[in-house]
C-alpha positions as CSV (number, residue, x, y, z in Angstrom):
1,X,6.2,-16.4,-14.9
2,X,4.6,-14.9,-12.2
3,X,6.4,-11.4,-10.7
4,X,6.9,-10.8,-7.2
5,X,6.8,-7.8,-4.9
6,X,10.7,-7.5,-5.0
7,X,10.6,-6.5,-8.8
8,X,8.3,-3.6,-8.1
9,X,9.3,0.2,-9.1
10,X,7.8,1.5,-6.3
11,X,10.8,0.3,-4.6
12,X,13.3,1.0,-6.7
13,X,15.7,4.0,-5.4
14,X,13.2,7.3,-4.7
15,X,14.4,9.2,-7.4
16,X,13.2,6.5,-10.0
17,X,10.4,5.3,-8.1
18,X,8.9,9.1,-7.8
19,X,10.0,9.7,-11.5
20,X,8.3,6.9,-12.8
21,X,4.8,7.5,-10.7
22,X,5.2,11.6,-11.5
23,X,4.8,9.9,-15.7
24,X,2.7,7.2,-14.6
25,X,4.6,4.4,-16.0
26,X,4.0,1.7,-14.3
27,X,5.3,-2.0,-15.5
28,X,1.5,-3.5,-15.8
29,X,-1.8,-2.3,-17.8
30,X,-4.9,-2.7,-17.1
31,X,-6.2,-3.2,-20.2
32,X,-4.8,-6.3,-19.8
33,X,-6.0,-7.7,-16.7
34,X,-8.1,-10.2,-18.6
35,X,-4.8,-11.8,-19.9
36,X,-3.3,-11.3,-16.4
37,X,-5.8,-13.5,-14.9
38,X,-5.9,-16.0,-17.6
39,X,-2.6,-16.6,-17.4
40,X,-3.0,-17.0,-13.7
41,X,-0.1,-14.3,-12.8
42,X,-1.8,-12.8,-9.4
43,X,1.2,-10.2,-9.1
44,X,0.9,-9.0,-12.8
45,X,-2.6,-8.6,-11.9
46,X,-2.0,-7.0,-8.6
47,X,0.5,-4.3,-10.0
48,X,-1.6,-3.8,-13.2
49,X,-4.7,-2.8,-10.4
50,X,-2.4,-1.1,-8.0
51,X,-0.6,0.9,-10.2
52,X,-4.4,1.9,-12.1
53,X,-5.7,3.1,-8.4
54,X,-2.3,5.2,-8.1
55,X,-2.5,7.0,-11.6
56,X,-5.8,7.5,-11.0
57,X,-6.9,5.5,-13.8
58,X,-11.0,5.6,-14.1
59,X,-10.3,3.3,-17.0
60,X,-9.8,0.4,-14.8
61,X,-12.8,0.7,-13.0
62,X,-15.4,-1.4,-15.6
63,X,-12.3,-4.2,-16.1
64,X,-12.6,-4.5,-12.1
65,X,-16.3,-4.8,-12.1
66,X,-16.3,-7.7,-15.1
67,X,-13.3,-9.5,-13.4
68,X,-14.1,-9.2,-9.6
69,X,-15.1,-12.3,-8.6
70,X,-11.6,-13.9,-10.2
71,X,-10.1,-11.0,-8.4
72,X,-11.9,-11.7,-5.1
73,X,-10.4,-15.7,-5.6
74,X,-6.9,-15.0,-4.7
75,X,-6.0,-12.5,-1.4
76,X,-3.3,-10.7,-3.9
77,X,-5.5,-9.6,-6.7
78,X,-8.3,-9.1,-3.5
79,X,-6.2,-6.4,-1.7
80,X,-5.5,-5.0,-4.7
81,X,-9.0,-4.6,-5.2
82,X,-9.7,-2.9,-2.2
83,X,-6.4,-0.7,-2.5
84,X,-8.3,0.6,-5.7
85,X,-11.7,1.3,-4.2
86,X,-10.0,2.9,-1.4
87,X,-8.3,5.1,-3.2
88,X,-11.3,6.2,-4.9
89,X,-13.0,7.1,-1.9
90,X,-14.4,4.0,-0.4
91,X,-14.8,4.0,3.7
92,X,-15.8,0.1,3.0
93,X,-13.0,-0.9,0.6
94,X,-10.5,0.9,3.0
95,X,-12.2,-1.2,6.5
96,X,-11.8,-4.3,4.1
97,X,-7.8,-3.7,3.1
98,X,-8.0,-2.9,7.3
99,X,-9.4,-6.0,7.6
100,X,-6.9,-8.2,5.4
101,X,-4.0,-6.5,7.1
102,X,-5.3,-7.6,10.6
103,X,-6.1,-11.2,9.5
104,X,-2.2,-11.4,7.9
105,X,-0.7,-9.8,11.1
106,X,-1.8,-12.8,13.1
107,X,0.8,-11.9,15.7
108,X,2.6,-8.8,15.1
109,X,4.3,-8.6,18.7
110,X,6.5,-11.4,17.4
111,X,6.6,-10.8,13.6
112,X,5.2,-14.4,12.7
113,X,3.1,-13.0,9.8
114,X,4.4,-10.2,7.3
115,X,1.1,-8.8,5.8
116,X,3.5,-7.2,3.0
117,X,1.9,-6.4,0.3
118,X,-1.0,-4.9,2.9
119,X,1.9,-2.8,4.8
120,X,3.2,-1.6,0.6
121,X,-0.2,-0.5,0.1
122,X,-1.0,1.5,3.4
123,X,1.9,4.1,2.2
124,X,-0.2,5.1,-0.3
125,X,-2.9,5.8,1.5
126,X,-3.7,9.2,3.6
127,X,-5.8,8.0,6.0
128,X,-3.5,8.3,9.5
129,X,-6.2,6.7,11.6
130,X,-6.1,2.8,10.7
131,X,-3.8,2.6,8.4
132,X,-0.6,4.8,9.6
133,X,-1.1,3.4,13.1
134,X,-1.5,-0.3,11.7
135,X,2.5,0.8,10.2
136,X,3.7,2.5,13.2
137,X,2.6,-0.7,15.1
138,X,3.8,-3.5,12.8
139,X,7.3,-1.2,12.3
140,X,7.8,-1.6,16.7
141,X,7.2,-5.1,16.4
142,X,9.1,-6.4,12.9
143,X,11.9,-8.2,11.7
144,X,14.6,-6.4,9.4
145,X,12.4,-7.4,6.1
146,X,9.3,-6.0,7.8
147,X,11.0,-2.9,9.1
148,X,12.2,-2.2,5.5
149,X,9.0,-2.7,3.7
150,X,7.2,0.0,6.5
151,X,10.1,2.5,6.4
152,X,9.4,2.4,2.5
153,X,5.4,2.5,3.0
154,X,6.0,5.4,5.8
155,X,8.5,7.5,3.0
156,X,5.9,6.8,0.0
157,X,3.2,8.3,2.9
158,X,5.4,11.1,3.4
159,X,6.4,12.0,-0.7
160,X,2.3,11.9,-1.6
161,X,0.8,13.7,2.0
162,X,3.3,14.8,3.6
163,X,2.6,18.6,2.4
164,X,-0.7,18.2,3.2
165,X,-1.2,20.9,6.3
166,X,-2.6,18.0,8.7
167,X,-0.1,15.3,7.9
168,X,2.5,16.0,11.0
169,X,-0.4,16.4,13.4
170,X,-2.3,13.2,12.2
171,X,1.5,10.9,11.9
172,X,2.4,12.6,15.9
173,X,-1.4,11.5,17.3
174,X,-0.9,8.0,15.6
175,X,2.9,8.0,17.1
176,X,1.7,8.9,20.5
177,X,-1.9,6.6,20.5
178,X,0.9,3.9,19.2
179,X,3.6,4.8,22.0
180,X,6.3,5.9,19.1
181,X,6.6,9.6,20.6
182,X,10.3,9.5,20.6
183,X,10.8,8.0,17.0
184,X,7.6,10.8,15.8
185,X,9.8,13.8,15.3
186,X,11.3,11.9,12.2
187,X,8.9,10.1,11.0
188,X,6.2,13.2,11.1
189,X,8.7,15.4,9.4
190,X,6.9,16.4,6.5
191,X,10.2,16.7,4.8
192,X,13.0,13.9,4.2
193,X,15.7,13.8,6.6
């Protein structure tokens, strides 16, 4: 049966969710992504990927090459592909999750399109530049789903960068470029309020 994005630890309360990435337990292997795919569960496949490219998990990497053009088939496993790479290092793979986020968010003034699993994925991501701004933007602009699915990318942002000594200064440029000034002083804190 295929698993959703609602079952996901990285959403359960922050206390578990930072436990279980601190041991790197995720729910999903990737050693068996092959089985994933055969048994056509995208979201097994996606956390499996995602959860590889947060444990920094080099393992994963030759699975990915065998398996990507079933990957590339189905957006899911695709972003998740791209989450990896990025992760990694990849200006390109990072443009191309960009990219998917921008052709989900069809209209984000009016919320029509939630690009979810996109927004879950740019949280854990330190880049400030396209994909804190894409949150900041899609956060003004979303329903009370959207809004909780970026308030949890922007906390997972803050728990793995926010000690990093540009991370306020990068989140307040994104805030002002993104006309969030008055929100910024929260969401920049490098600490929890």
């Amino acid at each position: 049966m295929p698993r959703e994005l609602g079952s996901d630890w990285a959403f359960e309360p922050d206390e578990v969710a930072r436990s279980r990435l601190e041991r790197k337990e995720g729910s999903f292997r990737c050693a068996e992504l092959g089985r994933y795919i055969a048994e056509n569960d995208p979201w097994a496949a996606y956390h499996a990927i995602r959860d590889a490219a947060l444990f920094d998990d080099s393992s994963c990497a030759e699975a990915l090459a065998r398996l990507r053009r079933l990957l590339d088939e189905k957006p899911v496993t695709r972003v998740a592909l791209h989450f990896y790479e990025a992760r990694r290092g990849s200006r390109e793979a990072l443009a191309a999750l960009v990219s998917e986020f921008d052709a989900d968010a069809i209209d984000q003034e009016t919320g029509s399109s939630r690009p979810d699993v996109v927004v879950s994925l740019f949280g854990f991501l330190p880049d400030w530049d396209q994909t804190g701004r894409r949150l900041l933007r899609y956060r003004k602009y979303s329903d009370a789903h959207a809004s909780e699915m970026v308030a949890a990318a922007l906390e997972w942002k803050r728990f793995l960068f926010g000690r990093n000594p540009d991370y306020r200064e990068k989140c307040l440029e994104a805030a002002r470029l993104e006309g969030m000034i008055e929100q910024a002083q929260r969401l920049c804190s490098p600490d929890p309020p």
